[in-house]
C-alpha positions as CSV (number, residue, x, y, z in Angstrom):
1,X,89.7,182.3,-6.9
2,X,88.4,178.9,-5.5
3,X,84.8,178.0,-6.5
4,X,82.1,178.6,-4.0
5,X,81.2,175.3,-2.1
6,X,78.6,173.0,-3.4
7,X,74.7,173.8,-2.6
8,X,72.2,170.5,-2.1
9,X,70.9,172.4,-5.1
10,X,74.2,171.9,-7.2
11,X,75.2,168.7,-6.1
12,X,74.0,165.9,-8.8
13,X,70.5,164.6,-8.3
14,X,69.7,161.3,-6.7
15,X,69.2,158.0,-9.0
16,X,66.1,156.0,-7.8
17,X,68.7,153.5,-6.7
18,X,70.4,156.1,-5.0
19,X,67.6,157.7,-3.7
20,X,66.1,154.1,-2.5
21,X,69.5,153.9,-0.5
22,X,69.4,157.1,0.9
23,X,66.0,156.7,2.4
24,X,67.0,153.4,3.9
25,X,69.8,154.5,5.3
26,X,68.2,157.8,6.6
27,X,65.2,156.1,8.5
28,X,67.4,153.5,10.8
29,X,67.7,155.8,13.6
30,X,63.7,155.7,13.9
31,X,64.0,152.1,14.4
32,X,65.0,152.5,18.0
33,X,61.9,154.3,18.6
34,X,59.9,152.4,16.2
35,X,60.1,148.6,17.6
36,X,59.2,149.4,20.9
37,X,56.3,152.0,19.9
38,X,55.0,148.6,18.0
39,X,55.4,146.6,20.9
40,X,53.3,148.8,23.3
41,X,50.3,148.4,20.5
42,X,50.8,144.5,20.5
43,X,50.8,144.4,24.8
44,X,47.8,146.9,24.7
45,X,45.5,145.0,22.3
46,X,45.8,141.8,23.3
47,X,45.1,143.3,26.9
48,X,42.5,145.1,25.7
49,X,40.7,141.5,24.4
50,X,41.9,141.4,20.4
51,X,43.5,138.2,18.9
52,X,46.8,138.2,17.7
53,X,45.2,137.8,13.7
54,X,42.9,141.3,14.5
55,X,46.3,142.7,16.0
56,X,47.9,142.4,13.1
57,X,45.0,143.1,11.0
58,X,44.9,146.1,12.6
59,X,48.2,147.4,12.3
60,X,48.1,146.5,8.5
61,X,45.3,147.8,7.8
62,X,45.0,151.1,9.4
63,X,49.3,151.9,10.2
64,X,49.1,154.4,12.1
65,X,50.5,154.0,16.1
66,X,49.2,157.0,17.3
67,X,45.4,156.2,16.2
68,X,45.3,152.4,17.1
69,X,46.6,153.1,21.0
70,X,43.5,156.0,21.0
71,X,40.8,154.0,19.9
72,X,41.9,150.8,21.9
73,X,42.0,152.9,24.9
74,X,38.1,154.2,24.0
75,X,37.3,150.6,22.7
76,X,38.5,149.2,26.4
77,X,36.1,152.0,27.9
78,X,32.9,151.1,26.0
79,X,33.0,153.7,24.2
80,X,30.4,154.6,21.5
81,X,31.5,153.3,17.8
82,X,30.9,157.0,16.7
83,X,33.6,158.3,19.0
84,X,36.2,155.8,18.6
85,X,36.0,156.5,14.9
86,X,36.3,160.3,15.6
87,X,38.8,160.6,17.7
88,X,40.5,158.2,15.6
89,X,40.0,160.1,12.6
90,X,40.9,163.5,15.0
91,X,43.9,161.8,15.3
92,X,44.8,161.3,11.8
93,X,44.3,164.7,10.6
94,X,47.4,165.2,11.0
95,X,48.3,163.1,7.6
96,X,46.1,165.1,5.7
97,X,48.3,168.0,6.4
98,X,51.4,165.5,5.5
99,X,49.8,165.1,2.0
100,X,49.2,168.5,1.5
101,X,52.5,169.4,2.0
102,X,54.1,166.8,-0.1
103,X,51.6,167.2,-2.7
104,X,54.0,170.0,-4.6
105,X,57.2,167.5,-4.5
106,X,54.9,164.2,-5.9
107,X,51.7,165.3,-7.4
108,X,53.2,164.5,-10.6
109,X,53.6,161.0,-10.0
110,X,51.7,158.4,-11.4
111,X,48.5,157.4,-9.6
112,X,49.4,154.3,-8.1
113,X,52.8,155.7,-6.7
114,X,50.5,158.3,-4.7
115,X,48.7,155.9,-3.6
116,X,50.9,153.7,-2.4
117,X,53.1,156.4,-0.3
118,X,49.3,157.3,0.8
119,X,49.2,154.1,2.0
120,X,52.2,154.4,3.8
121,X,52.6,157.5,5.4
122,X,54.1,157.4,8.7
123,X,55.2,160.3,10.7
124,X,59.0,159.6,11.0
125,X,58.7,158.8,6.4
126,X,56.8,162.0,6.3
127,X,59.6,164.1,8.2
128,X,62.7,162.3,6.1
129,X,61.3,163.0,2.9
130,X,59.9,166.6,3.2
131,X,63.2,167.5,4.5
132,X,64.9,166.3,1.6
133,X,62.7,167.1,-1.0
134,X,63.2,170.4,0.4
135,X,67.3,170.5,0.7
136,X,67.4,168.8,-2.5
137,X,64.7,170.3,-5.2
138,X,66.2,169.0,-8.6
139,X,65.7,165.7,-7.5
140,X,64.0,163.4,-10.5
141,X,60.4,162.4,-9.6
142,X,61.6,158.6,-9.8
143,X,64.2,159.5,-7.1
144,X,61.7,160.6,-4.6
145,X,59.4,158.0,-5.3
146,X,62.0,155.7,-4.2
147,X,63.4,157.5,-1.5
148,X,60.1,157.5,0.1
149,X,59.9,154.0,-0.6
150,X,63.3,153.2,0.8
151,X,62.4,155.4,4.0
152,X,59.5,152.9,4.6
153,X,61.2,150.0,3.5
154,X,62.8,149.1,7.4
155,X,59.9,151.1,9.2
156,X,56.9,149.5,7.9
157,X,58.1,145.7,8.4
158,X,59.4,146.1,11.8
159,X,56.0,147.9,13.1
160,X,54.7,144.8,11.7
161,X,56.9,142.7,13.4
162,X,57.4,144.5,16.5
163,X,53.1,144.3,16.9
164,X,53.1,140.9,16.6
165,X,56.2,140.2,19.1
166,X,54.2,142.6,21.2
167,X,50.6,140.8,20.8
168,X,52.2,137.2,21.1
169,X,54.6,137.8,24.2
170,X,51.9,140.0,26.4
171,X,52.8,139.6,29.7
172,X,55.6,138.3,29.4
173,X,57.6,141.8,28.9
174,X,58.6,142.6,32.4
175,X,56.6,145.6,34.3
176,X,59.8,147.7,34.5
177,X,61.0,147.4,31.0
178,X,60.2,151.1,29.5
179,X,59.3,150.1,26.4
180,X,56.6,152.8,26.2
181,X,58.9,155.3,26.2
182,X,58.8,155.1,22.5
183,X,55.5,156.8,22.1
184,X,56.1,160.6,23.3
185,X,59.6,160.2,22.3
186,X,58.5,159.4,18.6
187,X,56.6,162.4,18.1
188,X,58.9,164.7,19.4
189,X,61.5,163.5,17.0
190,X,59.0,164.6,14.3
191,X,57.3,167.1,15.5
192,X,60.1,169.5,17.3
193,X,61.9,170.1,13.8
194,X,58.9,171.4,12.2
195,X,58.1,173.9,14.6
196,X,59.8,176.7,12.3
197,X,56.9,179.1,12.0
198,X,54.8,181.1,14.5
199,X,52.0,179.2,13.1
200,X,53.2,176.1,14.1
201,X,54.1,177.0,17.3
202,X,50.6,178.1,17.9
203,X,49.3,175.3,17.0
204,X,51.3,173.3,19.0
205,X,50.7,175.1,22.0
206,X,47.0,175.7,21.9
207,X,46.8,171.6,21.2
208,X,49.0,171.0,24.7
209,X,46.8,173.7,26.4
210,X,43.5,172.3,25.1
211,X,44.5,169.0,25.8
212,X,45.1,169.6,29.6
213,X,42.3,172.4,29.4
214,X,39.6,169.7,28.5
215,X,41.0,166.5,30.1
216,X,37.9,166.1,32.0
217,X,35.7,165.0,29.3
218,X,34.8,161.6,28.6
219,X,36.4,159.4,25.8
220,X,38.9,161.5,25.6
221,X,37.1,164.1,23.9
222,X,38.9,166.6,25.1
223,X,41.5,165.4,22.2
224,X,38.9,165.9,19.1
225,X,38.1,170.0,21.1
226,X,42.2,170.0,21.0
227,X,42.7,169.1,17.5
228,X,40.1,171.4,16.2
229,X,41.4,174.8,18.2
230,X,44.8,173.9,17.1
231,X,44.3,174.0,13.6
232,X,41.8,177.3,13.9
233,X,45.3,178.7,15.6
234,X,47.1,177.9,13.4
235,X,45.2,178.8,10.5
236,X,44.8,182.0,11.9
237,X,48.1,182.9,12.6
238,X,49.0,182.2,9.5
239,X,46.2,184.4,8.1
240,X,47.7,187.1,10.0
241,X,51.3,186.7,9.2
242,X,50.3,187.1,5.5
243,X,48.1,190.0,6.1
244,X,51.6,191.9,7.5
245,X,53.8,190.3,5.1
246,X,51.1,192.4,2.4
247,X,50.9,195.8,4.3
248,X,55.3,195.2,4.7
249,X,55.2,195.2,8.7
């Protein structure tokens, strides 16, 4: 009788160079979403009055696309500090879900390795590793530590760089060159695989339906009313789910 075929569980686990590898190699396909996503930031804040040194510092500093092209927009409207920094922040929930959920596969690392992937946490890292800590659960703590690090290892430089190119060339990326395609295209890469649970979907949907639902308020408030309804769905569908997995409906 020929052995049963080899599980992600049985195959050997990953070396940290391996794993580093492996990362890299698994986060090049976000790249062609990736440069040009940076390149709309750099165009946008230098139209919207920064230097190229507070682009950059800006990108550095806070990483994280989605948040930066919201509160430029608010910042180009005049908006109240106090609502840039929410809706920014509204924004950013998000990663506080993303370290929840890899919290079980590297809360035993050291302090300064958390912090760092903290740092760091992207959308398109976040997706590659929670699907492979997932297919691969005996994976060594060092080898998820450096496959995180070797899924960042292309992204983060080339937002960098792909800001700056953006920032310094401005106007001089022709009007009918899509680059801002990247943007929606970026978060339906991540966001479309982990729609797996009723809960998500919810959540999902009640964000698109609150989003057009309150498009008429100002500074894009109607985002922070969004965010906040999405994750009550969601919380409560998931509430409810558990209640029937208990009484076995």
């Amino acid at each position: 009788m020929s052995p049963p075929p080899a599980t992600p569980d049985a195959a050997p686990p990953l070396s940290g160079t391996r794993g580093f590898l492996q990362g890299l190699r698994d986060s090049l396909p976000f790249l062609l979403v990736v440069i040009p996503f940076g390149m709309v930031f750099g165009v946008v804040a230098t139209e919207a009055g920064l230097t190229v040194t507070q682009t950059m510092g800006f990108s550095v500093g806070v990483f994280a696309g989605a948040s930066q092209l919201a509160a430029l927009q608010l910042m180009t409207e005049n908006a109240p500090t106090l609502i840039v920094l929410a809706t920014a922040l509204a924004v950013n929930l998000r990663l506080a879900m993303y370290s929840a959920s890899l919290a079980p596969f590297l809360g035993p690392a050291p302090a300064w390795q958390r912090a760092l992937v903290a740092w760091l946490l992207v959308d398109q890292s976040y997706a590659l590793a929670h699907a492979r800590y997932e297919a691969s659960p005996r994976m060594p703590m060092p080898a998820r530590f450096a496959f995180y690090l070797g899924s960042v290892a292309l992204v983060v430089p080339m937002w960098c760089v792909a800001s700056y190119l953006g920032a310094v060339l401005g106007n001089r990326i022709p009007a009918g060159l899509p680059v801002d395609f990247a943007v929606p295209i970026t978060f339906l890469a991540v966001i479309a695989p982990m729609l797996r649970t009723l809960a998500h979907v919810a959540a999902a949907l009640t964000s698109v339906l609150g989003v057009l639902a309150f498009a008429a308020l100002p500074y894009n408030l109607g985002l922070l009313v969004a965010a906040l309804l999405a994750m009550a769905m969601g919380a409560q569908v998931e509430l409810w789910l558990v209640r029937r997995l208990k009484d076995g409906r």
